[in-house]
C-alpha positions as CSV (number, residue, x, y, z in Angstrom):
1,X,0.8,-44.0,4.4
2,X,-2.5,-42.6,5.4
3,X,-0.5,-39.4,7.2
4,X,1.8,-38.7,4.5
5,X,-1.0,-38.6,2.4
6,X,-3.0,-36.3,4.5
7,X,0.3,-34.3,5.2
8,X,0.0,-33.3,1.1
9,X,-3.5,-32.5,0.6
10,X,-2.9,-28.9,1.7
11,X,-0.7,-28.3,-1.5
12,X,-2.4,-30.4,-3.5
13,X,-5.7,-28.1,-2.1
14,X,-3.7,-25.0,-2.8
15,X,-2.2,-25.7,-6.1
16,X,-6.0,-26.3,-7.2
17,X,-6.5,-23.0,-5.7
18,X,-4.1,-20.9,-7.4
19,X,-4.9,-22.8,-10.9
20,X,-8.9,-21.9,-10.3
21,X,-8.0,-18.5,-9.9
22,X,-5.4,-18.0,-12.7
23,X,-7.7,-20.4,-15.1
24,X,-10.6,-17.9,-14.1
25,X,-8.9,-14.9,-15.5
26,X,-8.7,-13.5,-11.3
27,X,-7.6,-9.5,-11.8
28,X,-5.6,-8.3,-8.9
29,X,-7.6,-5.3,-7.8
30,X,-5.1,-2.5,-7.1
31,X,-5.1,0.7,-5.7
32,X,-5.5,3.6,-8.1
33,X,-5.6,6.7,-7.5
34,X,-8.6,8.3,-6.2
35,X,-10.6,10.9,-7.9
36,X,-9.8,13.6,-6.9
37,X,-6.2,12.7,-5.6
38,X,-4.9,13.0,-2.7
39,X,-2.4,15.7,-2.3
40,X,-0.8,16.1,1.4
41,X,-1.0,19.3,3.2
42,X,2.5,21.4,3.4
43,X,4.8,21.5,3.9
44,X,4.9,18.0,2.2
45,X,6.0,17.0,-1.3
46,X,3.0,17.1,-4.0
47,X,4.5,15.1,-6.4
48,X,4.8,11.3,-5.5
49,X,7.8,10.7,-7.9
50,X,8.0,9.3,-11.3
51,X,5.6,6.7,-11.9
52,X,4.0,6.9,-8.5
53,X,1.1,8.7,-6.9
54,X,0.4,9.3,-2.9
55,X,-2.4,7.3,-1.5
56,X,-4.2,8.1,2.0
57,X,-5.2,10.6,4.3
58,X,-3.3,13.7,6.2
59,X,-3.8,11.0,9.3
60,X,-1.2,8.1,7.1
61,X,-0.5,7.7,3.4
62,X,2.3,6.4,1.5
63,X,3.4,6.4,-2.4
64,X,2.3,3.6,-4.9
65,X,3.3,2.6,-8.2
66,X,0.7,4.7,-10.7
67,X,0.0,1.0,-12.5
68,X,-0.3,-1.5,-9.1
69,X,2.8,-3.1,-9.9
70,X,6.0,-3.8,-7.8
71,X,8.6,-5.4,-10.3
72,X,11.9,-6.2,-9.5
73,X,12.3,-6.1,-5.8
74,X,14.9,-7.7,-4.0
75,X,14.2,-11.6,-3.7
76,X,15.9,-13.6,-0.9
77,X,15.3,-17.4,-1.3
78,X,12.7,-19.2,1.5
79,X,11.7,-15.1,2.3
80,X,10.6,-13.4,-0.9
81,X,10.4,-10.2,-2.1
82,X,11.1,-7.3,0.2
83,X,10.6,-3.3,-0.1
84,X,10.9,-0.2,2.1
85,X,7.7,1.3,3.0
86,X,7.6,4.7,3.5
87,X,4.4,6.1,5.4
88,X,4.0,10.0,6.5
89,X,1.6,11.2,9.2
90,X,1.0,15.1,9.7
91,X,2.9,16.6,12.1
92,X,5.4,13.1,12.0
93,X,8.3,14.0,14.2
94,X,11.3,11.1,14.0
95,X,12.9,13.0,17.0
96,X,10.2,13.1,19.1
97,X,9.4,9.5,18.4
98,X,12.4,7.9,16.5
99,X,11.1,4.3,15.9
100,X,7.8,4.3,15.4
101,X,5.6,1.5,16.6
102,X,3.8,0.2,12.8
103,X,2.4,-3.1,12.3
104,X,2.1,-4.2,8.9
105,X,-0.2,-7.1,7.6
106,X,0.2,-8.6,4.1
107,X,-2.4,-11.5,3.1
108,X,-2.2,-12.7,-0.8
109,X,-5.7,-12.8,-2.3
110,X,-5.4,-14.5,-5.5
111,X,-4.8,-18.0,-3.2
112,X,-5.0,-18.8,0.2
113,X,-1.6,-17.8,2.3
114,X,-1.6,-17.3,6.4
115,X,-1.4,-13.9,7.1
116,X,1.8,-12.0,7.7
117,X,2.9,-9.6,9.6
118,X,5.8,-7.7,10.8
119,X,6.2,-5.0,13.7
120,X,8.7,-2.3,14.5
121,X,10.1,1.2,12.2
122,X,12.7,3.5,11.8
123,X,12.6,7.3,10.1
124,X,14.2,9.4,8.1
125,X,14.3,12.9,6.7
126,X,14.4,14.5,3.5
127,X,12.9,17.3,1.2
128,X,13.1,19.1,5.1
129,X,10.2,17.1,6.3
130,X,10.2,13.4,8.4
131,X,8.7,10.2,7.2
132,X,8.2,6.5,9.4
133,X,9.8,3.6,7.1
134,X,9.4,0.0,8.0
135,X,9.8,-3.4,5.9
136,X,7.2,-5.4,4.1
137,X,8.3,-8.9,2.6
138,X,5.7,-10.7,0.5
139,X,6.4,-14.3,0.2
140,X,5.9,-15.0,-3.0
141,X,4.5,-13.2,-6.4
142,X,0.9,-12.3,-6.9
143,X,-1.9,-10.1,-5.7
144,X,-1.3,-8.6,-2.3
145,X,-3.2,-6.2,0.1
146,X,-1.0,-4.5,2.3
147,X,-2.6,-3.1,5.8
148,X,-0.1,-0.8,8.1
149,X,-1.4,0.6,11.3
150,X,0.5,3.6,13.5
151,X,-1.0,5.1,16.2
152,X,-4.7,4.4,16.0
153,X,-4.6,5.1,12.0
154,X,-4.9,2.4,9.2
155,X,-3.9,2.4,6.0
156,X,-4.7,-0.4,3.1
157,X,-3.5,-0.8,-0.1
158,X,-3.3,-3.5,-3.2
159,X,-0.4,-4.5,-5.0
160,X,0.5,-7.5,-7.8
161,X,3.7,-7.9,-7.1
162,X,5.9,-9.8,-9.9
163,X,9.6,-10.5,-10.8
């Protein structure tokens, strides 16, 4: 009895966690855009798309939702909720280097979740200029920072994501 018992406590511990938060009024901290924006050099598309804005540098960025939130994504029971991630890098070439090598790291930080992390890319062209894409899956809803890396560059982000 003693095992089972200790065998709960984590989600017992965790549930306490997330209701602390929640009961707290926790605000997910997302990414905004910065002041000024960042635009990427040419030959590159300046605008992000509807309801999005590019965040980064010329080194790696990638296009957010203008409010912070991912609705709606594809959910896949006992995976979660799963999105394309596009990233661009100046000077990208997806011939020269046709699956690039990104690691991506999602930890939830409105409760306490292992980290996660995936490895591996593809490309694609458009608009006459190449981008990296690669997967991220977040468990579960809530608030989530989102860390890629490619080639000695980093690039973090926050997100809530909700259904």
């Amino acid at each position: 009895m003693q095992v089972r018992c200790f065998l709960w406590l984590p989600v017992f511990l965790f549930a306490a966690v997330a209701t602390n938060l929640a009961a707290a009024g926790y605000t997910c901290p997302v990414t905004t855009p910065s002041n000024p924006p960042f635009v990427p050099p040419a030959p590159y598309e300046v605008n992000a798309g509807e309801a999005r804005f590019w965040y980064g540098t010329n080194d790696l960025w990638t296009q957010l939702p203008a409010n912070g939130v991912e609705r709606a994504l594809p959910y896949t029971k006992g995976e979660g909720y799963s999105n394309k991630l596009g990233l661009w890098k100046q000077g990208y070439d997806g011939t020269k280097e046709p699956k690039p090598d990104i690691i991506v790291v999602v930890k939830r930080l409105d409760s306490t979740m292992t980290l996660i992390s995936s490895r591996g890319g593809t490309n694609a062209f458009f608009d006459g200029t190449w981008a990296m894409l690669t997967g991220v899956t977040y468990p579960t809803e809530g608030c989530w920072e989102v860390t890629s890396y490619h080639a000695g560059h980093t690039l973090t982000f926050v997100v809530s994501v909700q259904p």
